[in-house]
C-alpha positions in Angstrom: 27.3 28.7 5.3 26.8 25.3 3.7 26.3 25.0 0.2 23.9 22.3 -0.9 24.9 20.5 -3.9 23.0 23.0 -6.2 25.4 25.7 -5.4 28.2 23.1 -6.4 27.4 22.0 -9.5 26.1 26.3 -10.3 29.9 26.8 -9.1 31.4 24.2 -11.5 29.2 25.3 -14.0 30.8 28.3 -14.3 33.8 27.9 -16.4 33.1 30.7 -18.9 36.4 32.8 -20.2 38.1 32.9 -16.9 36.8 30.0 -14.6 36.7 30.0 -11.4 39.4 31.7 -8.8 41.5 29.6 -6.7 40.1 30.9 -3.8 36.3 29.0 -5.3 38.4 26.0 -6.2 39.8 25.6 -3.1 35.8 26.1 -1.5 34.3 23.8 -4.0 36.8 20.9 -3.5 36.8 21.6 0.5 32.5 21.6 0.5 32.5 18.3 -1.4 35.4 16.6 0.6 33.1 17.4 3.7 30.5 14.5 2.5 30.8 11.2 4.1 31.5 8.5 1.9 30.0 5.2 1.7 33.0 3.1 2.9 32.7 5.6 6.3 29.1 4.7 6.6 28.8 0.9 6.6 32.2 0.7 9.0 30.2 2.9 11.3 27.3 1.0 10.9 29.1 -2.5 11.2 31.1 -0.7 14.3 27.6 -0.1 16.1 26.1 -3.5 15.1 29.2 -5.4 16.4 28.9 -3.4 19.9 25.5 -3.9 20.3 26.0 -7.3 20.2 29.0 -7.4 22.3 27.1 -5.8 24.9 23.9 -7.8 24.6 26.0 -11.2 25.2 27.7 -9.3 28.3 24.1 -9.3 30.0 22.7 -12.0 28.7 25.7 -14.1 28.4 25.3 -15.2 32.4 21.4 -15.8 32.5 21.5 -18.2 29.2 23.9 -20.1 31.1 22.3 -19.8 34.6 19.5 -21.1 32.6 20.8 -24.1 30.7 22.9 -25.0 34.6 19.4 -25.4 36.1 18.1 -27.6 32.9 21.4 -30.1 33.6 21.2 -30.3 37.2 17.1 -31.0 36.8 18.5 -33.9 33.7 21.1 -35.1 36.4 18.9 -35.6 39.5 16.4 -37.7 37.0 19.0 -39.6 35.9 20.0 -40.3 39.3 16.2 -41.1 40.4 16.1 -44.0 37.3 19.4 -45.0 38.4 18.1 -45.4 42.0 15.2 -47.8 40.7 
């Protein structure tokens, strides 16, 4: 049973003569401990971002530079042509 964050702040509302038991303590602090905190969220998101682009220079690391090989062997033969003239 999850108790959304009504329920919590009902629960710490509830500090009349005797408060709240140990035993609803120990559940409040446990059900708000649960949330992820900010700090967890951007590493997680910087994590992904970094391996998304780790993997996308994996694949396309080769063709870029299959693709700039061909553009220096064309520049090299037509330098080689107006050299020839």
């Amino acid at each position: 049973m999850a108790l959304e964050m009504n329920d919590l702040m009902m629960l710490r509302g509830m500090d009349s003569k005797e408060g709240l038991s140990p035993y609803e303590q120990y559940m409040v602090g446990y059900k708000q401990s649960k949330k992820p905190s900010g700090v967890a969220i951007a590493g997680l998101t910087v994590a992904s971002v970094g391996a998304a682009a780790a993997i996308g220079a994996w694949i396309f690391g080769p063709l870029y530079g299959n693709a700039k090989a061909g553009q220096a062997k064309e520049v090299a033969l037509a330098a080689k042509e107006i050299a020839a003239l």
